[in-house]
C-alpha positions, 0 to 999 in steps of 0.5 A: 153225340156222346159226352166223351166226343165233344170236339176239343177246340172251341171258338174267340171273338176278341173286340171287334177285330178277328185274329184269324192268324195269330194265337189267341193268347196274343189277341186276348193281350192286345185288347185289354178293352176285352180281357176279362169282360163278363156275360150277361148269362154265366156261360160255362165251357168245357175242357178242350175248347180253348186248347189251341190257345191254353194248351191240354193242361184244364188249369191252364185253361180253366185260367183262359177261359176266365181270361176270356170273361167266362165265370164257370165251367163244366165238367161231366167227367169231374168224378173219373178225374184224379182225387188231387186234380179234383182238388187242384180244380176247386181251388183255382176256382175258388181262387177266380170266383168261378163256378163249378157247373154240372158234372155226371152221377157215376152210374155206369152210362146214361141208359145203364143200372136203369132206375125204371126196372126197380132192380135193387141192384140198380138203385144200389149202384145210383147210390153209390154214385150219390155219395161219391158225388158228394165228397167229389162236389166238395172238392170242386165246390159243385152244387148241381150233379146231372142224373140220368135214370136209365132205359124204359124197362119194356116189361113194365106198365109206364106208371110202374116205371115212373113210380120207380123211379120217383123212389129212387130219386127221393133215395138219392135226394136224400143223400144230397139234400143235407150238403145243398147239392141238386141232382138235375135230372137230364131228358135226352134225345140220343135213343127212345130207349131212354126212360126221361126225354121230356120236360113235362115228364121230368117236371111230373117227376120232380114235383112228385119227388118233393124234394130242393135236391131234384130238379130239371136239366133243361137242354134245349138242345135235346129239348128241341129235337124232343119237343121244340116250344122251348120257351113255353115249355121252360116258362110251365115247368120253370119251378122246377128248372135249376140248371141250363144247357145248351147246343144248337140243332142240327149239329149239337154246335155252338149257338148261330150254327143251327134253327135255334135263336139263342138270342131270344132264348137267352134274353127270355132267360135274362128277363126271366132273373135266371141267375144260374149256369148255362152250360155249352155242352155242345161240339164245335163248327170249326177246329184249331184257333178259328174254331176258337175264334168262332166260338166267342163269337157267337156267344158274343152275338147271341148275349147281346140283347 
C-alpha cells in the first residue's frame, strides 16, 4: 500500500455504547464520560480517518481527533502542504498540546535518488530534503522525519552499499542534529528491491551512523511480513528505536483485523517506559462513520492492558 492510498475514513468507539446510526459529532457530545479521555500509548491518526465526522478540512479534524482523546497526529505528506497551512498546523498543535508525529524527507519516493548507489546526485537531492525538513519541522513543531534510503543498487557488493549509505546518512545527520531532529529510518516490506527492509540491518546502520539525529522507524506492520518475532527483535535493537508505527497483517488495517496481537505488543511497549508516538499508518476495515466507529474501537481494545 502506498502513502498516498490510506483510505480516508477511520473507525470510533464512544463509552460502551456504539452509534451505528448517527454522526459521531453527536456521540462524542453525548458522553462527556468519554470526550477527551487519553491512551495509555500516544496513538497519532492521520488526515482523513475521521472525515465522515470532522469533514475534509485537517484543522478541523486535528480539532476531533483531540476530542476523541488522540494527543498527536501523523502527517507524511507535511512537506508537499502550503508554507501557511503548515503553519496554521503547528499552531493548533501548539495550541492543544499535541504532537506533530512523522512526516517523509522529500527525496523523490522511497526507492528513488537511491543513497546505496553512492551517486553524488543522489545524496545532493536527500540534502536538500534535509534541509527543507527542517524549516518544515519548525513550522510543525516535529522532531522526528522518516527516511527511506532508496533501492539496492544490484551493480554493487552489498558492504559497498551499506557503507554508502551510512556516508550518507552522517551528512543529513549532521544537518538535524543542530535542530533535535531525528531522521528515523524506515525498513519497508513493499518491494525486495528496497536497500533497508530489516531491524538488525537498520540497527547496524544506525549504531555505525553514531549519530541522536539517526535512529530506527520500527513498523511492525512491515516488520511482520519482513520478520515476524517483533517483540524480541524490538527488545535487541531497542537503543536505537525512537519512533513507532503500526498497521495489522494481512490487510495493512487497523489493529484486531489481522495475526498481530497489539494487545501484548502495546503493553510490551508500555512496560517497556516508551513514551514515544505510535503511529497508525495503516488503511481502514470499514468506511463512512461505522469505519469510524470501528476504528476507536479497536484502539479501544488493544490500549486496554
Amino acid at each position: 500500500m502506498k502513502r498516498s492510498d490510506f483510505v480516508k475514513n477511520a473507525g470510533l468507539l464512544i463509552g460502551s455504547s456504539v452509534f451505528l446510526g448517527s454522526s459521531l459529532k453527536a456521540s462524542t457530545s453525548g458522553n462527556n464520560n468519554m470526550k477527551n479521555q487519553t491512551f495509555k500509548l500516544d496513538y497519532a491518526p492521520h488526515q482523513g480517518m475521521f472525515s465522515t465526522s470532522a469533514g475534509k478540512n485537517f484543522l478541523d479534524e486535528i480539532q476531533y481527533m483531540y476530542d476523541l482523546g488522540f494527543r498527536s497526529i501523523e502527517d507524511n505528506g507535511m512537506s508537499g502542504r502550503p508554507v501557511e497551512e503548515q503553519k496554521k498546523v503547528g499552531e493548533l498543535l501548539a495550541k492543544l498540546g499535541m504532537r506533530m508525529g512523522v512526516f517523509v524527507v522529500p527525496k523523490g519516493g522511497n526507492g528513488a535518488n537511491t543513497l546505496a548507489a553512492g551517486k553524488q546526485e543522489h545524496v545532493d537531492i536527500f540534502l536538500k530534503g534535509c534541509r527543507d525538513s527542517v524549516e518544515i519541522s519548525k513550522r510543525v513543531n516535529a522532531k522526528w522525519v522518516t527516511v527511506v534510503p532508496g533501492d539496492y543498487d544490484r551493480h554493487l557488493p552489498i558492504g559497498i552499499q551499506t557503507a554508502h549509505v551510512i556516508e550518507g546518512l552522517k551528512r543529513g545527520a549532521e544537518i538535524f542534529e543542530p535542530h533535535g531532529i531525528t531522521m528515523v529510518l524506515e525498513p519497508l516490506s513493499d518491494t525486495p528491491d528496497l536497500f533497508l527492509r530489516f531491524t538488525d540491518q537498520t540497527y547496524e546502520i544506525c549504531k555505525a551512523v553514531n549519530s541522536p539525529s539517526c535512529k530506527i522507524l520500527y513498523d511492525a506492520y512491515h516488520q511482520q511480513k519482513n520478520e515476524g518475532n517483533l517483540i524480541n527483535l524490538m527488545n535487541q535493537c531497542w537503543s536505537e528505536i525512537a519512533y513507532i508505527q503500526v498497521g495489522d497483517n494481512p490487510g495493512r488495517k487497523e489493529p484486531t483485523t489481522g495475526e498481530i496481537n497489539y494487545k501484548n505488543v502495546f503493553k510490551w511497549l508500555y512496560e517497556k517506559g516508551y513514551k514515544g508516538i505510535v503511529g497508525m499508518e495503516h488503511g481502514m476495515s470499514k468506511s463512512g462513520n461505522e469505519g469510524e466507529i470501528a476504528l476507536v474501537n479497536a484502539y479501544r481494545e488493544v490500549d486496554n492492558f
